[in-house]
N, C-alpha and C positions, 0 to 999 in steps of 0.2 A: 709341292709343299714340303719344307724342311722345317722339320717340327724343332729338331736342335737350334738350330738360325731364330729360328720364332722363341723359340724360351731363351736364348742368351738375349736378343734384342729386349726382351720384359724386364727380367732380373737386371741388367744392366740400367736400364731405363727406370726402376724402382730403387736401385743402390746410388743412381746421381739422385735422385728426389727427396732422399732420407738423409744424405750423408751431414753432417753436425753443422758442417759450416754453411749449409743453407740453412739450417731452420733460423728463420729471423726471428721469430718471438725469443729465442733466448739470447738477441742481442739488446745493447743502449736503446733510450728513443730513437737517439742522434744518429744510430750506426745505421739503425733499421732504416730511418726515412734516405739517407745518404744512397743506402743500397737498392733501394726501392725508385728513387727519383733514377737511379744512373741504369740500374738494371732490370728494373718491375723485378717481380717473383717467378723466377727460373722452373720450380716448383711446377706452378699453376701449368706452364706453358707444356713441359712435359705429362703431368699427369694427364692432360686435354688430348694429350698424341698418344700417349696410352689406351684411354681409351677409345680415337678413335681407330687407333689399329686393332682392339677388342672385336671390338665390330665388326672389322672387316676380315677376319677369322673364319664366317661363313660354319660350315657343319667341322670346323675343325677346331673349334671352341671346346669341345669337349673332351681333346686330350690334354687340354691344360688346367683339367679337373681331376681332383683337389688339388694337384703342383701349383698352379699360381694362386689358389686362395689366401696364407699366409702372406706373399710378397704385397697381392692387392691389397688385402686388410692392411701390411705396416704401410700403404702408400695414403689408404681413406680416413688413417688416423693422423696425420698430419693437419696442427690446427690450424687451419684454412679453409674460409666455408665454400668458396666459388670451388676449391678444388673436392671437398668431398662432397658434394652438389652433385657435380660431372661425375666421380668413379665408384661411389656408393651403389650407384643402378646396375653398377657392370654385376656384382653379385646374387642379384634378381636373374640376370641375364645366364650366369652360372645355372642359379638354380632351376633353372628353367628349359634349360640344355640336355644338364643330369635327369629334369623329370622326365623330359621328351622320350629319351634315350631309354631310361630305367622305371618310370613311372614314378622315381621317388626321389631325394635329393638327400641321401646318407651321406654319399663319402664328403657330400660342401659339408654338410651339415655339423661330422663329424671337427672336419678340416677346420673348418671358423671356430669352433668351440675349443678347441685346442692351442691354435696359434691366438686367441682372441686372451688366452688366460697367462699367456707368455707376454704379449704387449701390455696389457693395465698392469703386469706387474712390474714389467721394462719402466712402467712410468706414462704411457701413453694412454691415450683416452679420455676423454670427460662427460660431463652431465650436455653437453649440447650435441656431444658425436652421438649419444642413446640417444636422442634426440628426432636427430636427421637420420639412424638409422633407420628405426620405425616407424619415421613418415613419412620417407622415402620407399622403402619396402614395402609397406602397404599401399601406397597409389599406385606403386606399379601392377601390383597383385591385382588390383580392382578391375586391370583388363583382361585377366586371364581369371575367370569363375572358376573354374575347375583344377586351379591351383592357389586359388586365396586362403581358404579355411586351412590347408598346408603352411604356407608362408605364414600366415597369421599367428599359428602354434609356433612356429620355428621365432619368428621375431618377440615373440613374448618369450621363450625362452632366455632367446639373446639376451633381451632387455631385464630380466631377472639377472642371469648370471654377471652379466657388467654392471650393476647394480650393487652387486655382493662384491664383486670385484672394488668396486672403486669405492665401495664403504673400508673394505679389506684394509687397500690402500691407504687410505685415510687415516685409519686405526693404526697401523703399522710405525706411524709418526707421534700417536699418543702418548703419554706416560702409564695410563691405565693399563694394568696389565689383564683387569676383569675383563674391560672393554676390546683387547685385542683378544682374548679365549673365546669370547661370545662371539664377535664377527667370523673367526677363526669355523665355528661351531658353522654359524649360517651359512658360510662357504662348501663346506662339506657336507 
C-alpha cells in the first residue's frame, strides 16, 4: 500500500471534477445540452470511480482521515444529484472508520465543519445538498444502532450550521445592513 500514490490519485481525481470548465450548470442551455449529448457528464463518471476506489481502501481508509474530507466535501457539493447520491455515503463510511478505530468521529467531525464553512462561503452548497445530506446520513446510520444517536447529533449539527451558512450567504447580497449584522450574530 502506498499511501502517497493513493492520496495524489484522490486529489488529482477531485481537482479534474471541480475544475470550472466542467461545471455545466454555469454554462448556456445550448452549450450544456451540446456537451452533455457529445460527452455526458465527465463529472458523474469520475466521482462513481472515486468512490468505488473508497471502498476498496479496505482497513486503510482511515489514513485518509481527516485529509480527504475537504477534497470529498468540495467533490459531494457539486450540483449534480446522481453524483452526490454516490459520494455523500463515503462520509458515513469515514465516520465509521474513525468510530471503529477511536470509538468517536472528532477529527471528520472537526474536518467537515471546517472545510464545510469555506465552501458555502466559496459559493457552494444549497437547500437540496442539506437535504440529501441528512437523508442520506441518517439511513445509513439506521444499520449501524450503536452509532445512529452519534450521526444523528453530528448531522443536525451539519444541517443547523449550513443553514446559517447559506442564510449568511444570502444576506451577504442584501442591501440591509440590519439584516446582514443579525445573520452575521446567528452565525457566531
Amino acid at each position: 500500500f502506498d499511501l502517497q500514490l493513493w492520496n495524489n490519485y484522490f486529489h488529482l481525481a477531485v481537482a479534474f471534477i471541480t475544475q470550472d470548465s466542467l461545471q455545466l450548470e454555469n454554462f448556456s442551455h445550448a452549450k450544456y445540452n451540446k456537451i452533455q449529448n457529445k460527452y455526458g457528464d465527465m463529472r458523474r463518471l469520475i466521482g462513481f470511480a472515486i468512490r468505488d476506489m473508497w471502498y476498496k481502501l479496505g482497513q486503510n481508509k482511515i489514513c485518509f482521515i481527516p485529509g480527504m474530507v475537504g477534497p470529498i466535501l468540495e467533490m459531494t457539493l457539486i450540483p449534480e444529484v446522481e453524483l452526490r447520491k454516490a459520494t455523500i455515503p463515503i462520509f458515513f463510511d469515514m465516520m465509521l472508520c474513525e468510530y471503529q478505530r477511536t470509538g468517536e468521529f472528532r477529527k471528520f467531525e472537526n474536518e467537515i465543519i471546517l472545510k464545510l464553512d469555506h465552501e458555502v462561503e466559496g459559493g457552494r452548497g444549497d437547500e437540496h445538498y442539506m437535504q440529501l445530506f441528512e437523508s442520506i446520513l441518517l439511513e445509513c446510520a439506521c444499520q449501524y444502532p450503536n452509532i445512529h444517536n452519534l450521526v444523528e447529533s453530528f448531522v443536525s449539527l451539519v444541517k443547523g450550521l449550513l443553514e446559517k451558512l447559506l442564510d449568511y450567504r444570502t444576506v451577504m447580497n442584501d442591501e440591509s445592513k440590519d439584516n446582514r449584522m443579525s445573520c452575521t450574530v446567528n452565525l457566531l
